[in-house]
MARVO-725429 format. One record per residue (C-alpha): residue number from 0; z, y, x. Coordinates in steps of 0.02 Angstrom, whole numbers. Layout:
site pos=NUM	zz=Z	yy=Y	xx=X
...
//
This chain:
site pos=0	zz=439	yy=666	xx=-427
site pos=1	zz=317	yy=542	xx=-477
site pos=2	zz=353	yy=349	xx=-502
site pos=3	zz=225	yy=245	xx=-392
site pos=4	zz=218	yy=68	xx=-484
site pos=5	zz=147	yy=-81	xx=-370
site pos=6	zz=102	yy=-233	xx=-415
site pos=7	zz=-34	yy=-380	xx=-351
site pos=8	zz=120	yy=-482	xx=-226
site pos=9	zz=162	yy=-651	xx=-253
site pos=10	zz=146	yy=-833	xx=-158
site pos=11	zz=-16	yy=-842	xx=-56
site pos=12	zz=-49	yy=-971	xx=56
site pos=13	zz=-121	yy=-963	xx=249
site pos=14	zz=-299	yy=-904	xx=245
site pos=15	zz=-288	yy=-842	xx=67
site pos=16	zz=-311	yy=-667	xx=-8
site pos=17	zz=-220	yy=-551	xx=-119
site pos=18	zz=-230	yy=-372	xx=-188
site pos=19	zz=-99	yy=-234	xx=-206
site pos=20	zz=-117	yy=-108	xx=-316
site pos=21	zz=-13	yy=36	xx=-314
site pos=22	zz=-33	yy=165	xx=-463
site pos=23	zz=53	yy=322	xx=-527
site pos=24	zz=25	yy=453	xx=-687
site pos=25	zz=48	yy=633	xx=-673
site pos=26	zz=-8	yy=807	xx=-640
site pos=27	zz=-91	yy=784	xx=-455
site pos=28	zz=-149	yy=939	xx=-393
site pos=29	zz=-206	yy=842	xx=-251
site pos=30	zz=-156	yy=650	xx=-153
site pos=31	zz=-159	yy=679	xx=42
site pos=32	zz=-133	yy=514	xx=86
site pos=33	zz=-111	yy=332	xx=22
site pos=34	zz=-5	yy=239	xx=120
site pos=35	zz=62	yy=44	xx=134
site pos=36	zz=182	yy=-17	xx=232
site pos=37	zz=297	yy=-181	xx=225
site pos=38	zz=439	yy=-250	xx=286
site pos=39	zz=551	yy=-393	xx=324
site pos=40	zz=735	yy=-418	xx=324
site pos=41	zz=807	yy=-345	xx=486
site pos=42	zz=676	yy=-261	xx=531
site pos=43	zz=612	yy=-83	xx=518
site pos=44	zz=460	yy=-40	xx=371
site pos=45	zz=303	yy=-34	xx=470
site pos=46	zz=159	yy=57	xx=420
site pos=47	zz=4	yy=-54	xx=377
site pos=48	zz=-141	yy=46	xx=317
site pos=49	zz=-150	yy=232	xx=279
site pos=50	zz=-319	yy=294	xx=180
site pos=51	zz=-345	yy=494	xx=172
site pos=52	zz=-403	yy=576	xx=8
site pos=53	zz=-564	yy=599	xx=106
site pos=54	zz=-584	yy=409	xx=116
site pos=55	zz=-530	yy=411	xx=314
site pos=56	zz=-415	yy=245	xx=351
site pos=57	zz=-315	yy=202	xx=483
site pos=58	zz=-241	yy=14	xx=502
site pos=59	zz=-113	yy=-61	xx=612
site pos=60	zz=-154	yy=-171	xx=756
site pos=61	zz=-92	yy=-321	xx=687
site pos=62	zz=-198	yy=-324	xx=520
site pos=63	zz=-349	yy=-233	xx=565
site pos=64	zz=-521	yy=-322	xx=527
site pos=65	zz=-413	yy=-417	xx=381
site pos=66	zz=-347	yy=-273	xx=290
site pos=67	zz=-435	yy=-138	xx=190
site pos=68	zz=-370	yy=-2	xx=112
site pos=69	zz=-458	yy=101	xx=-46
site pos=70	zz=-408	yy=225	xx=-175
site pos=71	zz=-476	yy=252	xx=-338
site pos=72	zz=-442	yy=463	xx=-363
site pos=73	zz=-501	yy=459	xx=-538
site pos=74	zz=-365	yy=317	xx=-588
site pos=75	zz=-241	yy=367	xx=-458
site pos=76	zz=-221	yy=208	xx=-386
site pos=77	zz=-214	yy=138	xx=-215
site pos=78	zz=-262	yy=-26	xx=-159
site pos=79	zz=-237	yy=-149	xx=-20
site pos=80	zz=-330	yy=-309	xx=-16
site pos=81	zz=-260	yy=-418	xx=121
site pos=82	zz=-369	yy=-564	xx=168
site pos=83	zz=-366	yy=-705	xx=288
site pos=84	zz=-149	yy=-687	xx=273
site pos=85	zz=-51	yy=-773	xx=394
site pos=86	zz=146	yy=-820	xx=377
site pos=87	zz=179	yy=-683	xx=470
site pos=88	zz=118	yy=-549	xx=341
site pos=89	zz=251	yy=-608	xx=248
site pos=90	zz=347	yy=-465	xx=181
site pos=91	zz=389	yy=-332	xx=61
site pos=92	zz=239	yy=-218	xx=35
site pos=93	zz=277	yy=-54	xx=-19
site pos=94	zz=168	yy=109	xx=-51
site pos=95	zz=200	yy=281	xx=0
site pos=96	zz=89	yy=440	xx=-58
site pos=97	zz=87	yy=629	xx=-3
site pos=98	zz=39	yy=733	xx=-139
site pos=99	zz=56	yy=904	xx=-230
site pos=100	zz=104	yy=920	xx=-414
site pos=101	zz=134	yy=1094	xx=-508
site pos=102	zz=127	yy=1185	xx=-305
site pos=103	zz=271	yy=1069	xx=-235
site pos=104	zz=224	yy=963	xx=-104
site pos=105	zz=319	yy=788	xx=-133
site pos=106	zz=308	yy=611	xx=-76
site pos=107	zz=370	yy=471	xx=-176
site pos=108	zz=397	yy=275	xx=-128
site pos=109	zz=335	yy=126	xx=-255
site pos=110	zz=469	yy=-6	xx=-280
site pos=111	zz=412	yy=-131	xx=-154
site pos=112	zz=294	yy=-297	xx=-217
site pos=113	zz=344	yy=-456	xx=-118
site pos=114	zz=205	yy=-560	xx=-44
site pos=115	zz=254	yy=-726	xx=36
site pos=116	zz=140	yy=-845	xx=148
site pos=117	zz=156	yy=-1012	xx=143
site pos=118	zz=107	yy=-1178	xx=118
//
């Protein structure tokens, strides 16, 4: 499998903006999707934003319009820049990707990047 490193999180307060980045080396044949999700102690990892490798994306209700997912398919990276964050985004942020290397489908988890809101 392929080791997705993320990075971007840290301390952010209300209204601010940060930028995940979510990267990986290897042998793609070919990324289906980019995902991120998050989540909080006690609760289950929610998806966030989901980009296709055609560019498609698909965001969830509570961070649409603030949100916005890209991918870079040259660099294999993923992004996610978050904007107008509230306390409640607060959360680990992790990345999830569907891809193909030497004919095996596989998906592979990054580590997680914490993000905390807060004045």
């Amino acid at each position: 499998q392929v080791q997705l490193v993320e990075s971007g999180g840290g301390l952010v307060q209300p209204g601010g903006s940060l930028r995940l980045s979510c990267a990986a080396s290897g042998r793609f044949s070919i990324i289906y999707a980019m995902n991120w999700y998050r989540q909080v102690p006690g609760k289950e990892r929610e998806l966030v934003a989901a980009i296709t490798k055609d560019g498609f994306t698909n965001y969830g209700n509570s961070v649409r319009g603030r949100f916005t997912a890209s991918r870079d398919n040259v660099k294999n990276t993923a992004y996610l820049q978050m904007n107008r964050l509230k306390p409640e985004d607060a959360a680990v942020y992790y990345c999830y990707w569907d891809y193909v290397v030497g004919g095996t489908r596989l998906s592979s988890w990054g580590q997680g990047t914490q993000v905390t809101v807060s004045s």
